[in-house]
N, C-alpha and C positions, 0 to 999 in steps of 0.2 A: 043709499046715497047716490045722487046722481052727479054726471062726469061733468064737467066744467071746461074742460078741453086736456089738452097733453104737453107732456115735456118730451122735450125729444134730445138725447143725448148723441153723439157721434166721437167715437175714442179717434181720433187722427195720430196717435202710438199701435194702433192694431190697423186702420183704415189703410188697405192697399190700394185706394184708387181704382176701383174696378167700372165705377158707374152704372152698377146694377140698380144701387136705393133711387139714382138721380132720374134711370130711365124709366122705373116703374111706378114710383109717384106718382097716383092720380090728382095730387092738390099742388105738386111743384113744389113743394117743402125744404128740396133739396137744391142746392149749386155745388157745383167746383170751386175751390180754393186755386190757385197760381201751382202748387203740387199736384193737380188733379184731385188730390182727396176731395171727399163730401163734407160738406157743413150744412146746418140745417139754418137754414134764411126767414123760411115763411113757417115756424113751429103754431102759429097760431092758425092758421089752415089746415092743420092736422087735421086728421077726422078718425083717429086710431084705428087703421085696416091692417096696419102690422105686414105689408108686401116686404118696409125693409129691412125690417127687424127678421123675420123669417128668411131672407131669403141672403140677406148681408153674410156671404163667405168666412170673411174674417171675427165674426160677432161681436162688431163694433159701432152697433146700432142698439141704442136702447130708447123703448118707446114707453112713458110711464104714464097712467091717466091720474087726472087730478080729481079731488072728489073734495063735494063741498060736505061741508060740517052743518 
């Protein structure tokens, strides 16, 4: 099956606003909320390289691909 693109999850109950996913983003996927926390803006730019999922401290980053049927 091949990938269609990704969903991109961000828990903002675990997100401590670190700014790690937002600076390593190579598609910009990511902004700040008025908390600082992350929210995902551009999930359709994804490109599933998984920098913030691996790299998200708190592991309140989930990056799922979508697969056609």
């Amino acid at each position: 099956m091949k990938s269609s693109g990704f969903i991109v999850k961000v828990n903002l109950n675990t997100c401590k606003a670190c700014g790690i996913c937002v600076a390593l983003c190579p598609k910009g996927v990511y902004a700040e909320n008025a908390a600082k926390k992350a929210i995902a803006v551009k999930t359709e730019a994804c490109i599933g390289c998984l920098l913030c999922e691996n790299h998200c401290p708190d592991f309140a980053i989930e990056v799922e691909a979508l697969k056609n049927e």
